[in-house]
C-alpha positions in Angstrom: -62.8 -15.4 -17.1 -63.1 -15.0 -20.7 -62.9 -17.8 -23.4 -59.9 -17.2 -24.4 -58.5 -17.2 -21.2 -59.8 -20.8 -20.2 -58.9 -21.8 -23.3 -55.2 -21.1 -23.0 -55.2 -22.4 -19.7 -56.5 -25.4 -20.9 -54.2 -25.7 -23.5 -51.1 -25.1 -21.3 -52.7 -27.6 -18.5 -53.0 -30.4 -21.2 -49.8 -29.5 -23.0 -47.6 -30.1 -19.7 -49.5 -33.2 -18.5 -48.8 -35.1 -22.0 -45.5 -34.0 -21.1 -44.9 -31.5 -24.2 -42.8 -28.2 -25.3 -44.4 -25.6 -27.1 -42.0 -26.6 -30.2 -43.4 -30.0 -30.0 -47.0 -29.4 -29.7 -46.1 -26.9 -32.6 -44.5 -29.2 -34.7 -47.4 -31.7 -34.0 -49.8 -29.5 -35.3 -48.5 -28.0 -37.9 -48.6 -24.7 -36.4 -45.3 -22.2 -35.1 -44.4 -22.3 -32.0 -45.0 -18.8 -31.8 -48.9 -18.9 -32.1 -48.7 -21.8 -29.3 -47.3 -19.4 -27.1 -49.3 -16.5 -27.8 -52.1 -18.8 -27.2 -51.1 -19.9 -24.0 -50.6 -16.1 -23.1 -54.5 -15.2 -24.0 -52.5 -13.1 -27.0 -55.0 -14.4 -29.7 -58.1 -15.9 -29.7 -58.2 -19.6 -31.6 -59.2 -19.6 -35.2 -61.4 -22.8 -35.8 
């Protein structure tokens, strides 16, 4: 499993057990909900 891959499972894991939408998380974060979901789906790799 590549980093990437663990990442956006962890991110998807943690998202749904604070109890969160993608929009939400998004709007948290200052980010689109767009990039959440391409995260979650391994699409991109996370900028630090």
């Amino acid at each position: 499993m590549e980093i990437r891959e663990i990442l956006a499972h962890n991110l998807r894991m943690h998202r749904l057990a604070q109890g969160l939408s993608q929009e939400e998380l998004a709007h948290r974060a200052g980010i689109d909900r767009t990039y959440v979901s391409a995260l979650e789906r391994s699409v991109y790799a996370a900028g630090i």
